[in-house]
C-alpha positions in Angstrom: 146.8 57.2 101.3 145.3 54.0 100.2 141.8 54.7 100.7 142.2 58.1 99.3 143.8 55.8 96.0 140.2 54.2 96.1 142.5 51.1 97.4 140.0 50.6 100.3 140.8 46.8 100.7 144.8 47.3 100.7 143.9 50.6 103.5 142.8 47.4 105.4 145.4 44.9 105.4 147.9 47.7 106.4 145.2 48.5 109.1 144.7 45.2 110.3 148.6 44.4 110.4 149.3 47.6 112.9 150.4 46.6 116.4 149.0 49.7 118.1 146.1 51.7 116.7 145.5 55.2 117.5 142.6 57.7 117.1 143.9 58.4 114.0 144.3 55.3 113.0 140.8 54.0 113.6 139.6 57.6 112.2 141.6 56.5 108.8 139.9 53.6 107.9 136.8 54.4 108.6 136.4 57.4 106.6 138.0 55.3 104.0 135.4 52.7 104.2 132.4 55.4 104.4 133.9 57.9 101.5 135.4 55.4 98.9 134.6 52.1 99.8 131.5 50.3 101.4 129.9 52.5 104.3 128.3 49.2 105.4 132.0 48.0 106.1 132.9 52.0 107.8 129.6 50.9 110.5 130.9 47.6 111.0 134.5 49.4 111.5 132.6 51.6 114.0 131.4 48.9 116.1 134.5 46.8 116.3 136.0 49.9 117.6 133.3 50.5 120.4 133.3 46.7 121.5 137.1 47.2 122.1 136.0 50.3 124.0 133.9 48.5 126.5 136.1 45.5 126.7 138.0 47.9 129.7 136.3 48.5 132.7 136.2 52.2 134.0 138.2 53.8 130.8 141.6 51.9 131.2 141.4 50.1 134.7 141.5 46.2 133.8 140.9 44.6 130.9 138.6 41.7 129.7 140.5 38.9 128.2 139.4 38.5 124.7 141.5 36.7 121.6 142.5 39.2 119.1 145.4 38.8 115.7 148.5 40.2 116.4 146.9 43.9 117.3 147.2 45.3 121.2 143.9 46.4 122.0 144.0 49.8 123.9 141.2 52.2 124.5 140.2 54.6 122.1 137.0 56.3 122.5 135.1 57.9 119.6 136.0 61.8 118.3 133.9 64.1 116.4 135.8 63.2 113.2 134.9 59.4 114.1 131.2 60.8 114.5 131.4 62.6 110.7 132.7 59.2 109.0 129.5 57.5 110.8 127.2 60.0 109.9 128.7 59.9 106.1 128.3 56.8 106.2 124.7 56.8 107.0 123.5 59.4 104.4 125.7 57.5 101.7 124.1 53.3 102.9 120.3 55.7 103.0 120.1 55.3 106.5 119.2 59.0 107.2 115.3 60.3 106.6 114.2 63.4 104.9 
């Protein structure tokens, strides 16, 4: 709601205060960041959220130790939506050629 409210940097602190994030969740923000905000910040996003993804070894088996906020880090691998907020994000920083 927030980033659809061009509140991109309020869409954030409610993001980076959740104690669980989901698919949707991720999804969310960085579709906020790539639409109505800064796509550089929806790549950075994207990349936070694949580290996370290879911090577990073999898809959920054991995890590597890492500091992190307040926020559980769980896995949650990439969707097609994920994939369209990239790709936006892209074509709007003029990252895709002709």
């Amino acid at each position: 709601m927030y980033s659809k409210c061009r509140r991109v940097d309020a869409a954030r602190r409610v993001f980076d205060s959740m104690l669980v994030r989901n698919i949707v969740s991720w999804n969310a923000m960085i579709l906020g960041y790539c639409i109505y905000g800064c796509p550089d910040d929806g790549i950075s996003l994207f990349h936070e959220m694949t580290r996370i993804m290879h911090c577990h070894d073999d898809y959920g088996g054991g995890r590597k130790e890492r500091k992190r906020s307040k926020a559980v880090e769980q896995l949650v691998i990439p969707d097609e939506i994920t994939f369209i907020g990239v790709l936006c994000a892209c074509a709007r920083g003029g990252l895709l050629l002709d």
